[in-house]
C-alpha positions as CSV (number, residue, x, y, z in Angstrom):
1,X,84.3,94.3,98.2
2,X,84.7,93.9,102.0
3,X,85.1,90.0,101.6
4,X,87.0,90.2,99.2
5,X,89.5,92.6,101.0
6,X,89.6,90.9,104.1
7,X,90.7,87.8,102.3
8,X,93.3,89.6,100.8
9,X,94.9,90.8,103.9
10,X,94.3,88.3,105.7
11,X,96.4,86.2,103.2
12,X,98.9,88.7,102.7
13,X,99.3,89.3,106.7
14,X,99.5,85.4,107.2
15,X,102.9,85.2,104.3
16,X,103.7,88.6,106.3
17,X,103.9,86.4,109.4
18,X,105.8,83.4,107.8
19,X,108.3,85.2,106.2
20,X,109.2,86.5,109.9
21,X,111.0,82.9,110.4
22,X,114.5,84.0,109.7
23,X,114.1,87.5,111.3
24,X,116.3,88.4,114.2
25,X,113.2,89.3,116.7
26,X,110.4,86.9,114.7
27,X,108.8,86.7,118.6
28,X,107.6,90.3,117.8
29,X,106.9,90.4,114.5
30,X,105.1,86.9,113.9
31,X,102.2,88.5,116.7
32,X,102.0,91.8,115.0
33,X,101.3,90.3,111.8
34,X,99.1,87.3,112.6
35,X,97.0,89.8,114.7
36,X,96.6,91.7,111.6
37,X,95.9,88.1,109.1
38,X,93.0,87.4,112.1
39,X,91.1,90.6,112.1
40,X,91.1,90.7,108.4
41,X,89.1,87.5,108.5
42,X,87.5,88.7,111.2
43,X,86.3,91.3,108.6
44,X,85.4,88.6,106.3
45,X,82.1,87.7,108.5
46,X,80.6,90.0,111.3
47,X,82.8,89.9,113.8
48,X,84.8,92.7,113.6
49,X,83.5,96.3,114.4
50,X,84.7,99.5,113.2
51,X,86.1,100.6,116.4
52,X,88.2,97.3,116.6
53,X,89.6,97.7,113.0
54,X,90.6,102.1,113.8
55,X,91.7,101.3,117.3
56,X,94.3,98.7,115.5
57,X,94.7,100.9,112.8
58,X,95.7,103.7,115.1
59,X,97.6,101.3,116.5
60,X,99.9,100.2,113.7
61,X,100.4,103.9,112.2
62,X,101.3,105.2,115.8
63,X,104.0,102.1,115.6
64,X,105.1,102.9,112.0
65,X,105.4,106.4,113.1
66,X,107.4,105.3,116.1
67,X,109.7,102.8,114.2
68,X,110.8,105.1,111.2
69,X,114.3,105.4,111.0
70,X,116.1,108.6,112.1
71,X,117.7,108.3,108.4
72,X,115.9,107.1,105.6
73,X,118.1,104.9,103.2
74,X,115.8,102.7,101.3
75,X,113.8,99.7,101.4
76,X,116.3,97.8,99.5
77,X,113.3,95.6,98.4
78,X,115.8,94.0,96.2
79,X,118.2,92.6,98.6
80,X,116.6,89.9,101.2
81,X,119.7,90.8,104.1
82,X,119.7,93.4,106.3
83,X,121.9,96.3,105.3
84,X,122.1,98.8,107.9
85,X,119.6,99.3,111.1
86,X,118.0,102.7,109.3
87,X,117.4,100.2,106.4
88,X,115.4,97.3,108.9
89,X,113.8,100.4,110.7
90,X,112.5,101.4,107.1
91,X,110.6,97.7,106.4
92,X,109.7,97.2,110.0
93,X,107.7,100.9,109.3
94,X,106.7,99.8,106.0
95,X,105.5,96.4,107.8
96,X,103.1,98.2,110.1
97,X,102.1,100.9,107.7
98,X,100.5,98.0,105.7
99,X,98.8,96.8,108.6
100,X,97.6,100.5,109.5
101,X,96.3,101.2,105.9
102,X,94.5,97.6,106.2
103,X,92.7,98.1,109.5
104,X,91.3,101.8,108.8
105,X,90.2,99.9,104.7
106,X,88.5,97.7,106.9
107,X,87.0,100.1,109.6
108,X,85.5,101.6,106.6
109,X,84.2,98.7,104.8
110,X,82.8,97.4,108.3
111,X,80.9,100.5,108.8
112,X,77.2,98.9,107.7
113,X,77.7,95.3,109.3
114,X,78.1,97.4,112.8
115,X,74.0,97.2,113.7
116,X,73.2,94.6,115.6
117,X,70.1,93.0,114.1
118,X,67.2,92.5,117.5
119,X,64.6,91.1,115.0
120,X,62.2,93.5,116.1
């Protein structure tokens, strides 16, 4: 399951981080995401630790907090342009919501990869 999750996000954060080409501020976005799509492979192997994946996941959900819109209007997941600022505020939250969700999956799944093996 944890394989095939980190897969998964990783994909999904690396199309995340494409789709940021046309974006006003892709120099912030493009980072946020790929650092997302690289410790969900990181979760593929044994690299990643659960601390690493609920520090980032506190991370991102502090963000989404922080970024949601002082007026909801939608997502307008219909419509590619931006609308209105509450509108981008709302995606941009959504964005790292993902992210948030993904890392504190991952902490979880990580959870029995976290001993190191001596050999002893």
């Amino acid at each position: 399951m944890r394989k095939i999750l980190a897969i998964t996000f990783g994909l999904l954060f690396t199309l995340f981080a494409a789709f940021q080409y046309n974006d006003p501020d892709p120099q912030v976005w493009v980072p946020i995401y790929g650092f997302a799509a690289i410790a969900s492979f990181m979760a593929f192997g044994t690299a990643g630790r659960p601390w690493f994946y609920l520090a980032a996941g506190a991370i991102y959900l502090v963000s989404a907090i922080y970024w949601w819109p002082p007026q909801f209007e939608g997502f307008l997941l219909d419509e590619m342009g931006m609308k209105t600022l509450n509108v981008e505020l709302a995606r941009e939250s959504g964005g790292l919501a993902i992210c948030a969700v993904a890392m504190l999956l991952l902490a979880g799944l990580t959870r029995g990869n976290s001993s190191v093996k001596t050999g002893h």
